[in-house]
C-alpha positions in Angstrom: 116.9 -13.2 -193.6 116.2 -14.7 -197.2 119.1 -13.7 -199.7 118.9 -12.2 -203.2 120.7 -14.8 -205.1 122.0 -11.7 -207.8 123.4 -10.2 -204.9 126.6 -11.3 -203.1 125.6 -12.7 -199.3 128.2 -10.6 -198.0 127.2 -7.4 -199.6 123.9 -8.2 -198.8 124.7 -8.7 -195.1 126.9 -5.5 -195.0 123.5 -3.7 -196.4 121.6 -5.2 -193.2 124.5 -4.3 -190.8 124.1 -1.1 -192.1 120.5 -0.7 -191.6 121.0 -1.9 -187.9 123.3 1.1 -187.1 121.3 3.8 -189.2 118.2 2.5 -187.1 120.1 2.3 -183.6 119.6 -1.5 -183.4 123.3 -1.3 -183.0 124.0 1.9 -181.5 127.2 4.0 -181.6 129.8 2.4 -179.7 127.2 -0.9 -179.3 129.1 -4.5 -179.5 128.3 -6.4 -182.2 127.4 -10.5 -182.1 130.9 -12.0 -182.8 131.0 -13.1 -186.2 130.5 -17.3 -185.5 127.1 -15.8 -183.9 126.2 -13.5 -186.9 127.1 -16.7 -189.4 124.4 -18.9 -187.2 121.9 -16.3 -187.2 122.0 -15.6 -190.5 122.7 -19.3 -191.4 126.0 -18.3 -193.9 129.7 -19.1 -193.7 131.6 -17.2 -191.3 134.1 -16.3 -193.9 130.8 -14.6 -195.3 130.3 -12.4 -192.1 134.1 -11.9 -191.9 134.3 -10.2 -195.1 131.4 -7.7 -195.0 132.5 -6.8 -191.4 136.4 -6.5 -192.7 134.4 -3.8 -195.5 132.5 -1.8 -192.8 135.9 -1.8 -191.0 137.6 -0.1 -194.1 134.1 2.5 -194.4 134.8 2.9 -190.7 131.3 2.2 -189.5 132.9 -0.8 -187.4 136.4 -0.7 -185.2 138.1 -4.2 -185.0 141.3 -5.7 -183.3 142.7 -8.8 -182.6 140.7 -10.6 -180.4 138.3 -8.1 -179.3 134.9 -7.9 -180.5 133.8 -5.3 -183.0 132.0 -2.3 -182.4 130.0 0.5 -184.3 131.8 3.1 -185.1 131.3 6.2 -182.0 131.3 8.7 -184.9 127.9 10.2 -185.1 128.2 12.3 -188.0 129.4 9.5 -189.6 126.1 7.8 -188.3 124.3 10.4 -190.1 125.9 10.6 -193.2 125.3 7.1 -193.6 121.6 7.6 -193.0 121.6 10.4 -195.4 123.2 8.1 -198.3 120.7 5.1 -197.6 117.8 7.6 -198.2 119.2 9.5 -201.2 119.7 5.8 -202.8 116.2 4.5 -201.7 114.9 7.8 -203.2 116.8 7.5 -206.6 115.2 4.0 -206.7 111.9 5.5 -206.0 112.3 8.1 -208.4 113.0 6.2 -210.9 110.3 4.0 -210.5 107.7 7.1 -210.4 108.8 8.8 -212.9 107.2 7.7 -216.0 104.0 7.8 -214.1 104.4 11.3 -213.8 102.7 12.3 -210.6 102.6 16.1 -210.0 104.9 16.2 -206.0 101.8 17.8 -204.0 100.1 14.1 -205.4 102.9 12.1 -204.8 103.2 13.5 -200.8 100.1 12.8 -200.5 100.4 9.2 -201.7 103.2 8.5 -199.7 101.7 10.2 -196.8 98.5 7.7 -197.1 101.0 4.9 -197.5 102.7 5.5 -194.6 99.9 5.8 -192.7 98.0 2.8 -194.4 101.2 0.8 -193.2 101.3 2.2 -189.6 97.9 0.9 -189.2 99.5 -2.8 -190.5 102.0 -2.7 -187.6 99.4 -1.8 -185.0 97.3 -4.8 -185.7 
């Protein structure tokens, strides 16, 4: 994983923890590496790992204790919430981004469809 340097690591890593559990990588109730594994994998300081896992604790995506290994939250609504926010903020992003270029929305689902499809064809190769 290459890091945004404008971006703290751990937020950053928090983000891709995230995306593992909206995208069942780590599914509900799923162990997660123990953070001394996460920090090699990812090649950052464990303090790093420790700190965006002690934040998904306190968003309750992640249940901790002492000397026990974390674990996704088993809260599937939560799940699903979470999915629901990650989208609405990639979309705002998007939004933004398309907005001056003012793109009727029957053009721009079918731009988005071809792109999707165009990309599918990538991964198949």
């Amino acid at each position: 994983m290459e890091f945004d340097k404008r971006i703290p690591i751990y937020e950053q890593l928090k983000h891709r923890v995230k995306q593992a559990i909206v995208n069942g990588e780590y599914e509900a109730g799923a162990v997660l590496p123990s953070r001394r594994e996460m920090a090699q994998s990812y090649q950052v300081n464990p303090n790093t790992v420790q700190r965006a896992l002690k934040e998904l604790e306190e968003e309750a995506l992640i249940m901790t204790g002492n000397n026990v290994p974390s674990q996704v939250t088993n809260d599937l609504h939560r799940i699903e919430n979470l999915r629901q926010t990650m989208i609405e903020e990639a979309l705002s992003i998007f939004f933004q981004e398309i907005a001056p270029l003012k793109v009727k929305p029957e053009q721009l689902v079918q731009y988005v469809i071809q792109y999707a499809e165009s990309k599918r064809g990538d991964q198949d190769a």
